[in-house]
N, C-alpha and C positions, 0 to 999 in steps of 0.2 A: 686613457682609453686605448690607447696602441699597445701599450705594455701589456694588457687586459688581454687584448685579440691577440697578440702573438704569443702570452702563456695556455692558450686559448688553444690555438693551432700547434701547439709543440706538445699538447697530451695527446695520448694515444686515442685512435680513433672508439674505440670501446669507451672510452670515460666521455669523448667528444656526445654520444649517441645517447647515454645517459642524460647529461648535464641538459642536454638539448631536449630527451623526452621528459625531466622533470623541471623545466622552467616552464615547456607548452602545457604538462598537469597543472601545474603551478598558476599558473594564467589562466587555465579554465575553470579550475576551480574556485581563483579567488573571484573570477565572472560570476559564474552563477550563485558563491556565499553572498557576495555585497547583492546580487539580485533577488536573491529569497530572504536575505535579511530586512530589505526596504519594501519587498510585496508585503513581510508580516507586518512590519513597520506600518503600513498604512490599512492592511487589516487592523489592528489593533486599533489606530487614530479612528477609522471607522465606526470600530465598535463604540468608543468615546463619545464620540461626536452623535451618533445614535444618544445615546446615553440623555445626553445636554439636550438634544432635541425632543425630546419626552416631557421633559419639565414646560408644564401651562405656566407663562406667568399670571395666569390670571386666579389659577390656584392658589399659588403665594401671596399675593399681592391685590389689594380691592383697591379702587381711585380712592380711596380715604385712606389707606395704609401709605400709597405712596406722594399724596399730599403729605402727609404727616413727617414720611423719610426726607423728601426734600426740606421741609420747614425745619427738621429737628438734626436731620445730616448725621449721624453719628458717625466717626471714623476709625470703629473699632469694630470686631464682633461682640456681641454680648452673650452673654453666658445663657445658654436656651432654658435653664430653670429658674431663671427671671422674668423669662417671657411666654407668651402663653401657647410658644410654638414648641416644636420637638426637632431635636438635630436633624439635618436636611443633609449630611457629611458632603453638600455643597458650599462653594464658594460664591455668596448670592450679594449684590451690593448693584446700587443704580448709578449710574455716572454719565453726566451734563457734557454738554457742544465743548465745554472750556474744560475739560478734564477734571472736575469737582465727584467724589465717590461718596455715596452714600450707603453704609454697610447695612443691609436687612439681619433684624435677628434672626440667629441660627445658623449661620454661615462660618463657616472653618475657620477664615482667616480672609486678610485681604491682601485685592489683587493690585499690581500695576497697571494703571488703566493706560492702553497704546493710542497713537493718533487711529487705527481702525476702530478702535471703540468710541473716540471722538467723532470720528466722521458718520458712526451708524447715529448718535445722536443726534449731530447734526442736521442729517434728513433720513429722519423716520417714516418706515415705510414696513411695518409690522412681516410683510413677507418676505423682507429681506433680512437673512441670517446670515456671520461670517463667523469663521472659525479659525483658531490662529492658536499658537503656543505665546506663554507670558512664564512671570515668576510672583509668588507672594512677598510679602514685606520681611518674609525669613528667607527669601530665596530659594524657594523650591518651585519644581518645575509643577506648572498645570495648563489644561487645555481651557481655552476660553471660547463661548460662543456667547456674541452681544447679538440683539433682537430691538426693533424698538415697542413699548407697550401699550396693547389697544385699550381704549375708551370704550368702544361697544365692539359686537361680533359683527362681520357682514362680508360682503365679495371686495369691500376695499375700505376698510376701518378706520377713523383718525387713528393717532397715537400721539400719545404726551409730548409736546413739542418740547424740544432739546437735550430729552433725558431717553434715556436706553438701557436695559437689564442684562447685567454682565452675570452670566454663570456660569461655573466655573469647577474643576472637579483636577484632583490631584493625581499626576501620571508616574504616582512612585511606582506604582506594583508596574503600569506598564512600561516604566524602561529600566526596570528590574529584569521583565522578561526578556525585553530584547537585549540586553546584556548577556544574559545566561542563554540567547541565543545565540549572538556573539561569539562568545566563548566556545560553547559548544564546535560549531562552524570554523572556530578557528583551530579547536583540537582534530576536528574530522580534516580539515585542510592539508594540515601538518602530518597525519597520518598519511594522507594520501599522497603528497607529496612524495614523499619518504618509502612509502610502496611503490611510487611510479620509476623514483628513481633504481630502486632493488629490480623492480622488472625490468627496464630499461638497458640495466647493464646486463642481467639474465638473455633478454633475448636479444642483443648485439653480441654476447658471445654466444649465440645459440646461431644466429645470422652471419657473422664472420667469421666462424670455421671451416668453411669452404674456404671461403679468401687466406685463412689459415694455412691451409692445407698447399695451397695455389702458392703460398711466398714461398712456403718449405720448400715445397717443386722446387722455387726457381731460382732459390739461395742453394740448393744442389746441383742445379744443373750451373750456375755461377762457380761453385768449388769444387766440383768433381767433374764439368766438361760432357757430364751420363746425358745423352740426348732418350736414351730407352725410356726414362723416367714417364709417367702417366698418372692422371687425377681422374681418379673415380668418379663417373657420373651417371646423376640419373636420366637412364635415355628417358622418360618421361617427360621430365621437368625442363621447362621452358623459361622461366627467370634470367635474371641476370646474370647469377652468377654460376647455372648451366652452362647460358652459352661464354661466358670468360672460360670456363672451363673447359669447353667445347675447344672453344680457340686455343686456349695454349697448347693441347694435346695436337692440334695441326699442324700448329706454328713446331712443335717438337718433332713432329714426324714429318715435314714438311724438313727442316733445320737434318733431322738424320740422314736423310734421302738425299740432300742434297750435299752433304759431308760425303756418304758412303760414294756417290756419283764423280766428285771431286778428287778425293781415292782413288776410284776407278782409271779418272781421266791422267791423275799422274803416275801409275801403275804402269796404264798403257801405253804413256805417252814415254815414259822411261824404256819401254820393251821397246818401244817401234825405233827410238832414237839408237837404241844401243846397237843395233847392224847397222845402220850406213854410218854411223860414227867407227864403228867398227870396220870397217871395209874401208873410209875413208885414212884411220888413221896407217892402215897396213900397206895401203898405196902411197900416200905421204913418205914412210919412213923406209920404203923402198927405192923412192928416188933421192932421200935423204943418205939412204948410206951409198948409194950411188956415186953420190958426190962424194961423200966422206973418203970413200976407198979408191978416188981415183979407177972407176970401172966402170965407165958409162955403160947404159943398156942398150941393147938394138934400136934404131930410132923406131924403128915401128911398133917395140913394143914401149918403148917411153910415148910415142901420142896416144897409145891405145890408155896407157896408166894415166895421162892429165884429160884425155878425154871420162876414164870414168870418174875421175877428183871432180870432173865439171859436172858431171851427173848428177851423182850423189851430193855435192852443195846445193843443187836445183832442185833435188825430193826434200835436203834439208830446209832450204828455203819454204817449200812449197808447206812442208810437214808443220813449221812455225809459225806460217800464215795461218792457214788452215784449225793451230790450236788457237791463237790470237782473234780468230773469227767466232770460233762457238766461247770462250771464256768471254764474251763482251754477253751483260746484260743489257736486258729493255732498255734503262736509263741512257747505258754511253752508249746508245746509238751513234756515230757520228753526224747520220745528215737527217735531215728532216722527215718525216714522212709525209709524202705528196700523192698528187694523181701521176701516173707513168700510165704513159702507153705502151702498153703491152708487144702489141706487133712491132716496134719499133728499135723493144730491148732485144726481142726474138733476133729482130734482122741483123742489128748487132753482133750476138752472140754467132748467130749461123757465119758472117763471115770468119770468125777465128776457131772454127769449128772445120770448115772448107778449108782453112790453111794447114791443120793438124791434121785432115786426112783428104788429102790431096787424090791419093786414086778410089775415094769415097766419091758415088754418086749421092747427093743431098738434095732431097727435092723440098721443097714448102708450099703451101696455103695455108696463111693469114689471111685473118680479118679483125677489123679495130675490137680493141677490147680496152679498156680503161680501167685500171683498178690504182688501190692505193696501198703506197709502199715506200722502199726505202731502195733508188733506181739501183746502186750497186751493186747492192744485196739480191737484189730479183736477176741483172746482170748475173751477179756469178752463179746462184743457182743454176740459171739456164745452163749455161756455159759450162757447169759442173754433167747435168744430165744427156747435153750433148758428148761432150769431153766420154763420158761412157758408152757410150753408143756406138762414136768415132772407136774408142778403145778397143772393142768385141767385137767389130765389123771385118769380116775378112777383107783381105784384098779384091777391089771390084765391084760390092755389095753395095745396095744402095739401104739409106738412112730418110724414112719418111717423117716431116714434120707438118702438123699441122696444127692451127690455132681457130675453133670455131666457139662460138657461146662462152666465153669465158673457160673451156677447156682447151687446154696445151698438151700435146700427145710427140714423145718421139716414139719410131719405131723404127729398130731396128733388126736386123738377118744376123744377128753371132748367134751365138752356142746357148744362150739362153739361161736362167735359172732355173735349179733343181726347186720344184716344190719344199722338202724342204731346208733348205735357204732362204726362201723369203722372206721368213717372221724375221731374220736377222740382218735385211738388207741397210737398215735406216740407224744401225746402233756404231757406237762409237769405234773405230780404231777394226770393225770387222770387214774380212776379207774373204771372198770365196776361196778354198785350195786350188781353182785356178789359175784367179788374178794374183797371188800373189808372185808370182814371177814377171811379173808387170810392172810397171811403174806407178807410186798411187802411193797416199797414206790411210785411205780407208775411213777418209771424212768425208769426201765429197756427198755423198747422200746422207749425212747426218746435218752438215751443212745446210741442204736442199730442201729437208724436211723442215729444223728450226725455220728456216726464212717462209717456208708457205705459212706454216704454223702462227708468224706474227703478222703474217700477212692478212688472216681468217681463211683460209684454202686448205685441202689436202692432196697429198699425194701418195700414188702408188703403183708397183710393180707389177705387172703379172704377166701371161705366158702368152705369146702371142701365135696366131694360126699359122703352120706353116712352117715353125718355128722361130725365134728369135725372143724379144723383150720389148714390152710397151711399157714407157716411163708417161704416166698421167699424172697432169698437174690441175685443179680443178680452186681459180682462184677468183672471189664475187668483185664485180663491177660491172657495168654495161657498153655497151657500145659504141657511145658516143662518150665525148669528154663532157663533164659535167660544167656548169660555168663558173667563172671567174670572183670570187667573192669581191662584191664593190667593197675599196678602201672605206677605212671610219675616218 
């Protein structure tokens, strides 16, 4: 039986869909053949059994006839041109409590009397008939109904005590027919079978050429790497295999976008690398032949050259954090995500914010705000939005923060953003022409977006009265801390 099932599961799903819709043809037809064959089955018994039930014995048979059959018993039929009867092409014969048969002339042939034909003699009672299948002394099939037989008419008759009239009628022609009904039934079966199986296989590969279509897709994007690739669908159609189709077409474009994006990020990440690596390695190899050539440099300009060697490892550090931060998906988050309180991470940040711009006035109002997150992560955002603020602020300017209804606001007095520069403040590796003589890798607000982003928040830049830049951060929770889940 396993060998069965596992040659079973190793044919293709097309033959699988067939074999399956012609065993369930197969099964409902042999239901309803075996069930129309045993309704006619017992039409036909019916009609029979009418038949036997038509026959008076009193037409047959006078109380002097069957005194006469029991005294003289004959146990044969007699040939009806001996007798002054005419063939009856029934099976007619009387049979006793002790199974003793008494063949009336005219009668076919005789029957095998059963304990039911015994027991209707036994207690006779004229308006009980049974009906039952038996065989003659040649063995052929016929239907029997025994009766017991009255003495006089009336609402409850004697009847001849211990003897009972057995007749009886031969069911060749009827299971002749139901043979050739049989037959029939089992040729129309077999047809049907045999057509369910031919359609079966017809409309599974009518049904799984989509799914066709969907392996080829994705046995080519397996061997040729083509993310472009797309399956035709009908925007209509809402089925299964729409939306499989639906989906892999996202999951492709989805899979593109996120290659092309990855591209992007080592493109750029190669351009921004390549100056301070560059500037690094030309200061290095300045003080390198330095030494080589026995010609020290001025001291003041050898601490100005290990001062910028310190710099530039600091943007490089800063630059490989910063790609190490957005290449981390959902998954490796490192820490849990929790409730933070918000005002809390604010205060944090603002003092290394005060420290980075020391002749910065920085003012605050906070208020508790509660959201859930990932503490670091919302740390460095902040830190990130501040760190910009501190960055563009002149000397003297003050930096306004405040935190009310789950909205987070800095504001600060620089030079502001051009309209348009906006749309490009939040994208990878992009710098305004006049940060870039600043210090920065031009993540920290692509940073700041991802982290609101998985946080459920958004944020955004715009032009502030007066001039300068309001950084809004808009992230959901409420104001109080939510409670403590009790341990299980």
């Amino acid at each position: 039986m396993t060998g069965i099932s596992r040659r079973f599961r190793s044919l293709p799903i097309r033959s699988r869909l067939s074999l399956l819709v012609a065993a369930a043809v197969a099964f409902a037809v042999a239901a309803v053949s075996v069930t129309c064959w045993f309704i006619v089955r017992n039409k036909l018994y019916e009609q029979v059994d009418n038949r036997l039930s038509n026959i008076n014995s009193r037409q047959l048979l006078t109380p002097g006839d069957v005194t006469t059959l029991l005294t003289t018993c004959p146990q044969a039929a007699a040939d009806s041109d001996s007798t002054n009867m005419r063939p009856t092409f029934f099976y007619l014969q009387l049979v006793t409590s002790q199974g003793r048969v008494c063949v009336i002339p005219g009668s076919e042939g005789v029957v095998k009397a059963t304990s039911t034909d015994k027991s209707v003699a036994a207690n006779p009672d004229p308006r009980i008939r049974t009906f039952h299948n038996s065989t003659d002394t040649e063995g052929n099939d016929v239907r029997v109904t025994a009766v017991a037989i009255p003495l006089a008419p009336g609402p409850s008759p004697a009847a001849y005590p211990d003897v009972a009239l057995m007749v009886s009628t031969s069911l060749k022609d009827t299971e002749k027919t139901l043979n050739d009904l049989a037959l029939v039934l089992l040729l129309v079966s077999g047809i049907g079978v045999l057509g369910a199986g031919v359609a079966g296989l017809g409309v599974a590969r009518a049904g799984l050429r989509p799914v066709d279509r969907l392996t080829e897709a994705v046995e080519h994007v397996a061997r040729t790497e083509d993310l472009s690739i797309r399956i035709p669908v009908d925007e209509d159609s809402e089925d299964e295999i729409a939306r499989l189709s639906h989906s892999f077409n996202s999951m492709t474009s989805a899979l593109a976008s996120s290659r092309d994006l990855q591209q992007q990020l080592i493109a750029d990440a190669g351009h921004e690398l390549r100056t301070p690596l560059t500037s690094l390695r030309t200061n290095i190899e300045l003080l390198t032949r330095s030494e080589e050539t026995s010609r020290p440099l001025p001291p003041e300009d050898r601490k100005a050259l290990l001062a910028s060697v310190k710099a530039q490892m600091t943007e490089l550090a800063a630059l490989i954090g910063d790609l190490q931060e957005l290449s981390r998906s959902e998954g490796q988050r490192g820490e849990r995500v929790q409730v933070v309180a918000l005002q809390d991470t604010v205060e944090a940040a603002l003092l290394r914010a005060r420290l980075r711009g020391p002749e910065l006035t920085i003012t605050a109002d906070l208020e508790p705000w509660y959201v859930r997150g990932e503490p670091s992560a919302l740390e460095r955002a902040i830190v990130n939005i501040l760190d910009n603020a501190v960055k563009f602020s002149p000397e003297g300017a003050k930096v306004e923060v405040a935190l009310r209804d789950g909205f987070f606001t800095v504001r600060d007095h620089g030079p502001g953003i051009s309209a348009d520069e906006l749309p490009y403040v939040f994208d990878r590796f992009w710098r305004s022409p006049g940060a870039r003589a600043l210090p920065g890798s031009g993540l920290g607000l692509s940073i700041v977006a991802r982290t609101v982003q998985q946080a459920g928040g958004e944020v955004s830049l715009t032009h502030a009265e007066g001039g300068g830049t309001v950084a809004t951060v808009r992230l959901p929770g409420a104001p109080t801390a939510p409670p403590e889940p009790e341990p299980s």
